[in-house]
SEMI-596306 format. One record per residue (C-alpha): residue number from 1; residue in three letters; x, y, z. Coordinates in steps of 0.2 Angstrom, whole numbers. Layout:
# SEMI-596306
+------+------+-------+-------+-------+
! resi ! resn !    c1 !    c2 !    c3 !
+------+------+-------+-------+-------+
!  NUM !  ALA !     X !     Y !     Z !
...
+------+------+-------+-------+-------+
# end
This chain:
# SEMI-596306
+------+------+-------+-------+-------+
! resi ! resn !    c1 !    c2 !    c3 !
+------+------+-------+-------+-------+
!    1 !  UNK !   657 !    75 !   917 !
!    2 !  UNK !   644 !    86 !   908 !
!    3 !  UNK !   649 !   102 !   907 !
!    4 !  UNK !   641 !   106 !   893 !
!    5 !  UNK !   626 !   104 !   903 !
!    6 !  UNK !   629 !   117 !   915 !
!    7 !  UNK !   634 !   131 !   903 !
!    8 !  UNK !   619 !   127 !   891 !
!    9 !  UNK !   607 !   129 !   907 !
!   10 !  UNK !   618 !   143 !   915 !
!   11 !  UNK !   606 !   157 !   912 !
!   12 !  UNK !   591 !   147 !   921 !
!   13 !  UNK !   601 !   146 !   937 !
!   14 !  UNK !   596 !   160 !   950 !
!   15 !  UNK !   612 !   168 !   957 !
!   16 !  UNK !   604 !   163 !   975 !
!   17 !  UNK !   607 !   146 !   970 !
!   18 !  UNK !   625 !   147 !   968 !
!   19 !  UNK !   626 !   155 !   985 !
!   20 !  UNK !   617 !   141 !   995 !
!   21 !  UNK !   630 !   131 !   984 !
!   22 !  UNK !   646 !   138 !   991 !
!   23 !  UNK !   640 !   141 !  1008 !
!   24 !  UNK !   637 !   123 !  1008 !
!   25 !  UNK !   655 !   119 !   999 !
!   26 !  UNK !   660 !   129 !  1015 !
!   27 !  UNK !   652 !   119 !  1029 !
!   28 !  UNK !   648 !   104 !  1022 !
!   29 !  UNK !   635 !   101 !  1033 !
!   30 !  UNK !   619 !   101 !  1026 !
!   31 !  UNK !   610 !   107 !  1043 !
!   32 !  UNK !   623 !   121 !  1048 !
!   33 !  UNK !   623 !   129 !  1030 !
!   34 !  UNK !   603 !   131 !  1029 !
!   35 !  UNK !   603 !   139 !  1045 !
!   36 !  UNK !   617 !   151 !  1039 !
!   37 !  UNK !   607 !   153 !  1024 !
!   38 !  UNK !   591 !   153 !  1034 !
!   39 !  UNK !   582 !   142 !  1024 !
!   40 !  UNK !   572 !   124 !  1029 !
!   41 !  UNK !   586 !   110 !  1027 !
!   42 !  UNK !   573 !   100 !  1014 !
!   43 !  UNK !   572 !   118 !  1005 !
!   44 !  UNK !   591 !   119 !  1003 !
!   45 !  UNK !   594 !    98 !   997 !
!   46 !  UNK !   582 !   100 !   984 !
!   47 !  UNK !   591 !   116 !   977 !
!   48 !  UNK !   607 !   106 !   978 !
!   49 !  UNK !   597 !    93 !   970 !
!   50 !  UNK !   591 !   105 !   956 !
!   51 !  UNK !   609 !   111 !   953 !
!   52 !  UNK !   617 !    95 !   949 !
!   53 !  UNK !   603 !    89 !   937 !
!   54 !  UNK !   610 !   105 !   927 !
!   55 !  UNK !   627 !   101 !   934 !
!   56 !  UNK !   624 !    85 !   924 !
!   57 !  UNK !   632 !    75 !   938 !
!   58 !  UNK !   636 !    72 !   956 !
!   59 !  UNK !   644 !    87 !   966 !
!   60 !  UNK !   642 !    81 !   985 !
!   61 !  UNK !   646 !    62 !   991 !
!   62 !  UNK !   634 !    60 !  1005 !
!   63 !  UNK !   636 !    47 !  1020 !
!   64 !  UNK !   625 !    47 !  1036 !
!   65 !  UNK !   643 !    54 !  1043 !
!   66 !  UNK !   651 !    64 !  1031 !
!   67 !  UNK !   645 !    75 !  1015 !
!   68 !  UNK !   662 !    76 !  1006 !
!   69 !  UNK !   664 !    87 !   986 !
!   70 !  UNK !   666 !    76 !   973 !
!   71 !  UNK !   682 !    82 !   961 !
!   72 !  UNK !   667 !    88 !   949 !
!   73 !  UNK !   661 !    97 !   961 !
!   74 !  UNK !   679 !   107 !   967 !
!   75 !  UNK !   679 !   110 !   950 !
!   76 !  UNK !   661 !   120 !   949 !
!   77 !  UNK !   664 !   127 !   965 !
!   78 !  UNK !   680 !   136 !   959 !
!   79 !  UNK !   670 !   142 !   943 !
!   80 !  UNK !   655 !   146 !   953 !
!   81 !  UNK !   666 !   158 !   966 !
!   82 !  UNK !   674 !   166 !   952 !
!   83 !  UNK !   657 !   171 !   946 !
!   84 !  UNK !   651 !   177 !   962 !
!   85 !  UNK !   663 !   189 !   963 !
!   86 !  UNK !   661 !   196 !   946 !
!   87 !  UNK !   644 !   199 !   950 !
!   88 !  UNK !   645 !   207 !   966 !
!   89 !  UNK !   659 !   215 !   958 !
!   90 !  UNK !   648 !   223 !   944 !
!   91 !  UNK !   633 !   225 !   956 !
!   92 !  UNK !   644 !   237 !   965 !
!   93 !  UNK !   649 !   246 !   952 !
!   94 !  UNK !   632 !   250 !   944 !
!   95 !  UNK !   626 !   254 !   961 !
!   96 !  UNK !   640 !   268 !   961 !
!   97 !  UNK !   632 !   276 !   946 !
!   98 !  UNK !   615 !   276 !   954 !
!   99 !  UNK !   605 !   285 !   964 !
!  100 !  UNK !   602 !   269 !   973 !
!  101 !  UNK !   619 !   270 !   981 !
!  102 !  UNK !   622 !   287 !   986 !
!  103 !  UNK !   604 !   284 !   997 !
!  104 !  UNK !   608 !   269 !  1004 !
!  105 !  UNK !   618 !   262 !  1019 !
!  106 !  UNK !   616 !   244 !  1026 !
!  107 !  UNK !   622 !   237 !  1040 !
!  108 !  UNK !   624 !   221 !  1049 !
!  109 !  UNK !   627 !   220 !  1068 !
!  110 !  UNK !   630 !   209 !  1082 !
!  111 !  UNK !   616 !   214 !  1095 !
!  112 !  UNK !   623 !   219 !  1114 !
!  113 !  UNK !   640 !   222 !  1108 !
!  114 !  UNK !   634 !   238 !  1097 !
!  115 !  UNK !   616 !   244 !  1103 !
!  116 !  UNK !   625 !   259 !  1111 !
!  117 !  UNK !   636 !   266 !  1099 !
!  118 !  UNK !   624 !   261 !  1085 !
!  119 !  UNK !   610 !   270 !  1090 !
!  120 !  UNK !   621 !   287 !  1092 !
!  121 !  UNK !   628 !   286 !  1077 !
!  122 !  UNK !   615 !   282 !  1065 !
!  123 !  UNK !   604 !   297 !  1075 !
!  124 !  UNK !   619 !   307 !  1071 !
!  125 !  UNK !   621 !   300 !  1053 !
!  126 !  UNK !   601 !   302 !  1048 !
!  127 !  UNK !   604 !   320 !  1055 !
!  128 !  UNK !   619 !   325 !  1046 !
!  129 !  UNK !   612 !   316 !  1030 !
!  130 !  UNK !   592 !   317 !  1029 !
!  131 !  UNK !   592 !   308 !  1011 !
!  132 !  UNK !   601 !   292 !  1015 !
!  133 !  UNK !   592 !   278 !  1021 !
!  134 !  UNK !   599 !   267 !  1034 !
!  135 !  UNK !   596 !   248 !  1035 !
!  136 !  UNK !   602 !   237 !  1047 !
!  137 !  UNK !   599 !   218 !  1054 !
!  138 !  UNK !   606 !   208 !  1073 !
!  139 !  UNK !   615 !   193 !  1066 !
!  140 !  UNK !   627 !   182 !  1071 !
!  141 !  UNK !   646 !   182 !  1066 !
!  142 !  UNK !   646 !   172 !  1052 !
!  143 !  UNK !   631 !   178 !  1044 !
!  144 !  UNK !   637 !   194 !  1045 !
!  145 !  UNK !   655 !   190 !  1036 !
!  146 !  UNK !   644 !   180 !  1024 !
!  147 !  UNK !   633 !   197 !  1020 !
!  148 !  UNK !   649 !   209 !  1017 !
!  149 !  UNK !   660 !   196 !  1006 !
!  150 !  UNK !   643 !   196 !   995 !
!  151 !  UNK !   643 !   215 !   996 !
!  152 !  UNK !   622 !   212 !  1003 !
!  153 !  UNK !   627 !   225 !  1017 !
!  154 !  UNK !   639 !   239 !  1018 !
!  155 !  UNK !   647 !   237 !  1034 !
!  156 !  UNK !   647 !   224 !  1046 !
!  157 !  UNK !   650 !   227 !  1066 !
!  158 !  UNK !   657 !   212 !  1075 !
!  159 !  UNK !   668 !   206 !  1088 !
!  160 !  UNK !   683 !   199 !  1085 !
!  161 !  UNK !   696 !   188 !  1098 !
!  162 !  UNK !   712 !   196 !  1100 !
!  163 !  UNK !   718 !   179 !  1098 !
!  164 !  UNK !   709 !   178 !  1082 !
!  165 !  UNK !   717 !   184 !  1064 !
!  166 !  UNK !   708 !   198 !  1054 !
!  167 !  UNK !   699 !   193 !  1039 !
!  168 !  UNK !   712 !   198 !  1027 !
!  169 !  UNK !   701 !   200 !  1010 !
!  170 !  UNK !   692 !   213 !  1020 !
!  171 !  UNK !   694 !   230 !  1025 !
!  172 !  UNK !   693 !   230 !  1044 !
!  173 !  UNK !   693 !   247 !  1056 !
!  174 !  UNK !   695 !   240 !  1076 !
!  175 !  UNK !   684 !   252 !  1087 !
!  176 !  UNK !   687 !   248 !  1105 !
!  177 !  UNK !   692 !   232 !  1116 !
!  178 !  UNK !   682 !   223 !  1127 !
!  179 !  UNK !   690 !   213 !  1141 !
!  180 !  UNK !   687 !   196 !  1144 !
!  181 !  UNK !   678 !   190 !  1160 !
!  182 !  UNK !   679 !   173 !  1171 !
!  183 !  UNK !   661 !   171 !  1174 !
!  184 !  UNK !   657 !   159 !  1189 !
!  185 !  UNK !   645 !   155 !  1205 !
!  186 !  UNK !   646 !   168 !  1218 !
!  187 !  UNK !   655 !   153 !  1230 !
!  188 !  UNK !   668 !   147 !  1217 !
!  189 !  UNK !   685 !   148 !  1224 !
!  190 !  UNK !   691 !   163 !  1215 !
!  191 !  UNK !   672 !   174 !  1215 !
!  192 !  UNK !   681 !   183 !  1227 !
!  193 !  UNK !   696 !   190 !  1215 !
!  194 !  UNK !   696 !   206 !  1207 !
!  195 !  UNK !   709 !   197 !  1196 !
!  196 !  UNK !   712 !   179 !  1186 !
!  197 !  UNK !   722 !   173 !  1174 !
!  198 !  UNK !   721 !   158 !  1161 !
!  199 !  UNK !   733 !   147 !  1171 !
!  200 !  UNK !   723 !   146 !  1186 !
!  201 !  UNK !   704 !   146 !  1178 !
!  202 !  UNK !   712 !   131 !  1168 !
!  203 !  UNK !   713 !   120 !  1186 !
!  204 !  UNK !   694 !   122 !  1184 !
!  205 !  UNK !   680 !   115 !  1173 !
!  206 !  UNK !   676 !   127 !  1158 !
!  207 !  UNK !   659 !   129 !  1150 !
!  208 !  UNK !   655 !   134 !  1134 !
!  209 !  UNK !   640 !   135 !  1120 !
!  210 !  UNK !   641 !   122 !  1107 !
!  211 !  UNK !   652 !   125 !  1090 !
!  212 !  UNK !   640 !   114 !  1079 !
!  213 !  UNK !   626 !   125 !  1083 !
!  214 !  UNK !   637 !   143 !  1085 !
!  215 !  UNK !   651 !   142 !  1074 !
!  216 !  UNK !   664 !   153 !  1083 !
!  217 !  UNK !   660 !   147 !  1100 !
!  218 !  UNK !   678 !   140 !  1102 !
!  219 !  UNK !   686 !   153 !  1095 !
!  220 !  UNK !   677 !   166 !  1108 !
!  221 !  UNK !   680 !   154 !  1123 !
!  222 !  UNK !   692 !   140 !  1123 !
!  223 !  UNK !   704 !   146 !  1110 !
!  224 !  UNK !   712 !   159 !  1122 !
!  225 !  UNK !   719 !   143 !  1131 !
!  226 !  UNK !   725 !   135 !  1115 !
!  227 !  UNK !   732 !   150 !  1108 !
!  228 !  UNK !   743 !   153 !  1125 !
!  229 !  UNK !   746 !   134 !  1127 !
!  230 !  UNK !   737 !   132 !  1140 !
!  231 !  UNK !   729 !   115 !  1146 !
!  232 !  UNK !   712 !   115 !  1149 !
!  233 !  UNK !   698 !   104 !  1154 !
!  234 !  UNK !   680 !   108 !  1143 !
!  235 !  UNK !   668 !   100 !  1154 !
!  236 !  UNK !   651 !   101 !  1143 !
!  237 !  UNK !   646 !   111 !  1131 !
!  238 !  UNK !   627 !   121 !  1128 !
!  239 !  UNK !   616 !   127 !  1117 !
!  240 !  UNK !   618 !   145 !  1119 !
!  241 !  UNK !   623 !   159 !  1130 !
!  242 !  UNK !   610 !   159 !  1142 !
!  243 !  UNK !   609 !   141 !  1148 !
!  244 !  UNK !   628 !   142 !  1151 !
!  245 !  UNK !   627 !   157 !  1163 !
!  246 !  UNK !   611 !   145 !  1169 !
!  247 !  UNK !   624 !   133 !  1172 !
!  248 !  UNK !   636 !   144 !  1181 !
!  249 !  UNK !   623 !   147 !  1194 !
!  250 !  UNK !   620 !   127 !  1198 !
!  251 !  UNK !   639 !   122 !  1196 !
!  252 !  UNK !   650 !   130 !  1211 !
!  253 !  UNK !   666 !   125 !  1201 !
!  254 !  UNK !   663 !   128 !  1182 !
!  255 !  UNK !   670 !   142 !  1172 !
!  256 !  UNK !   660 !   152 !  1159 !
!  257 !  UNK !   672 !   166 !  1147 !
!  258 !  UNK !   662 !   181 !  1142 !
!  259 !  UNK !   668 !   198 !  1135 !
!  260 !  UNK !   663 !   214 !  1146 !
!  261 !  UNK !   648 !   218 !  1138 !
!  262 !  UNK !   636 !   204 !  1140 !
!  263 !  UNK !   641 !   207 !  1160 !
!  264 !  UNK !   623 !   214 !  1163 !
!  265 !  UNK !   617 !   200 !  1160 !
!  266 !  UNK !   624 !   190 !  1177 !
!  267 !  UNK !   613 !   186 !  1191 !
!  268 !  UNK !   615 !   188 !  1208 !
!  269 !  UNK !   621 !   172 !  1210 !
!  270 !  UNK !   635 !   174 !  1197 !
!  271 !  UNK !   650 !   184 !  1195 !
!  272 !  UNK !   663 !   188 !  1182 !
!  273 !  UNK !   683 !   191 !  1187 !
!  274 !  UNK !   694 !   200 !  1174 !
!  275 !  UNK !   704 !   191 !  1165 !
!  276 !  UNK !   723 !   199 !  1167 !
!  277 !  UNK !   731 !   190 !  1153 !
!  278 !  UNK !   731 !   199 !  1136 !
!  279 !  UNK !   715 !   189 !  1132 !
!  280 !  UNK !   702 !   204 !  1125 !
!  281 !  UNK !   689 !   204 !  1111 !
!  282 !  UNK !   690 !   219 !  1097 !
!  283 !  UNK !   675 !   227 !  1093 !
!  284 !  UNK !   676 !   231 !  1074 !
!  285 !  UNK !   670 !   238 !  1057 !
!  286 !  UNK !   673 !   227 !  1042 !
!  287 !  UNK !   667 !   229 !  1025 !
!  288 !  UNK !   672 !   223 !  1006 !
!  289 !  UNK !   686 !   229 !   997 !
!  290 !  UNK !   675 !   230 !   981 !
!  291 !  UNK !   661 !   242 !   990 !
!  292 !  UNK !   662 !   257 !   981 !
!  293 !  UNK !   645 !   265 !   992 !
!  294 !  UNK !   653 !   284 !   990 !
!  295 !  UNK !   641 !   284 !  1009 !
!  296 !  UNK !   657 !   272 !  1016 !
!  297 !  UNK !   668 !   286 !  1025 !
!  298 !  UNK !   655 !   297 !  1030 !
!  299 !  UNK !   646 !   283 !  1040 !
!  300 !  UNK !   666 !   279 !  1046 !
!  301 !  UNK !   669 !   296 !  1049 !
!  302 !  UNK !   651 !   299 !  1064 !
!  303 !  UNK !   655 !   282 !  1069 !
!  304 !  UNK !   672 !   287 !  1074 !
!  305 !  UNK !   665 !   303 !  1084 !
!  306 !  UNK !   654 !   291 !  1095 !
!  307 !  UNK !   669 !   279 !  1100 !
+------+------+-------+-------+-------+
# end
């Protein structure tokens, strides 16, 4: 193993490079981690090419099934997280002392579930606070828990599944719950109900959008009947969230599960019941423990006015 080789060529490596290697440690999937890292999968291979000829050797065993680390690369990965974190570490704490920080607040956001109580309180923030700018993207969930354990945003405002632990090397602030729906065809057998539960929607057909292409997607539908022990029956899965309530609207007996918000987006044709079970999503604020951002509790402090 030549080691020697990757400290001698340390200082050329971009600290980019490292991240598209650890996001890819984490998936091992060459096509989920460049769209995580939203680069072109050719883009991303040749990095990872790149990498082990400094590496001096093979990190990733490749197979048309599997793309497995190598003990090399265990090795370099541990060594590679460990400097991560001492760089976002240090970038945080020069930012502290700069001018840059006490002007700045990002944030990352999942869309729906926060357009409301996002756009009062920045309004409220930029008024209380004129010199600070504000920046903020819509991403998915896992991009956005990849952004604040990099310290690349300040906050991150997602939606977490009661059902679901918190992320325990971040600090997390739960906002508000959002209840979880039965969607289903306006003639299913329990459209009618102002009430379900997860026994009887599980004598049905459940629908959901596909894992390898959403990562959470179990965790947001089908892991309420795990977690409860409940047998289930998943009858296909799709590509996103649309062409499942599409579904719902041509199948009379599938069930769809949706948290409260996204309910505007039903047809007439389709309907949600209320899940009575304690099945709920949390709406909540997550940052890094290491973000020292002195703008932090003033955001959380407005934010907290507009719940």
């Amino acid at each position: 193993m030549a080691m020697d080789n990757l400290d001698n060529s340390f200082n050329e490596i971009k600290i980019a490079l490292l991240r598209e290697f650890i996001v890819l440690t984490e998936s091992l999937n060459f096509t989920q981690a460049a769209k995580k890292l939203d680069i072109p999968q050719p883009v991303l291979s040749r990095h990872i090419r790149e990498f082990e000829e400094y590496a001096g050797g093979t990190l990733f065993r490749r197979s048309t099934r599997h793309v497995r680390l190598t003990t090399m690369g265990k090795l370099i990965q541990q060594e590679v997280m460990k400097i991560l974190k001492q760089v976002d570490h240090s970038v945080s704490v020069i930012d502290h002392f700069t001018e840059r920080a006490k002007k700045h607040l990002s944030i990352a956001y999942l869309g729906d579930a926060f357009n409301n109580i996002l756009v009062k309180t920045i309004d409220e923030f930029r008024e209380k606070y004129h010199s600070i700018n504000v920046d903020y993207q819509e991403t998915e969930l896992g991009k956005i828990v990849d952004l604040i354990r990099a310290n690349e945003y300040d906050f991150g405002l997602i939606l977490r599944p009661n059902v679901v632990d918190t992320f325990d090397d971040l600090h997390t602030l739960a906002l508000q719950k959002d209840p979880l729906y039965a969607v289903v065809n306006c003639v299913h057998p329990i459209a009618k109900q102002q009430f379900t539960s997860l026994k009887e929607i599980a004598n049905y057909p459940i629908i959901r959008t596909n894992p390898k292409i959403h990562s959470y997607a179990e965790n947001f539908s089908t892991n309420f009947f795990i977690k409860n022990h409940i047998d289930f029956t998943l009858q296909k899965e799709y590509p996103n969230f649309n062409t499942c309530l599409f579904e719902i609207e041509l199948n009379q007996m599938a069930v769809f599960l949706v948290p409260q918000h996204r309910l505007h987006l039903l047809t007439h044709n389709t309907v949600g019941v209320l899940i009575q079970d304690n099945c709920f999503h949390i709406l909540e604020l997550i940052w890094n423990k290491d973000n020292l951002n002195p703008n932090l509790e003033r955001f959380i402090q407005v934010l907290k006015n507009n719940i």
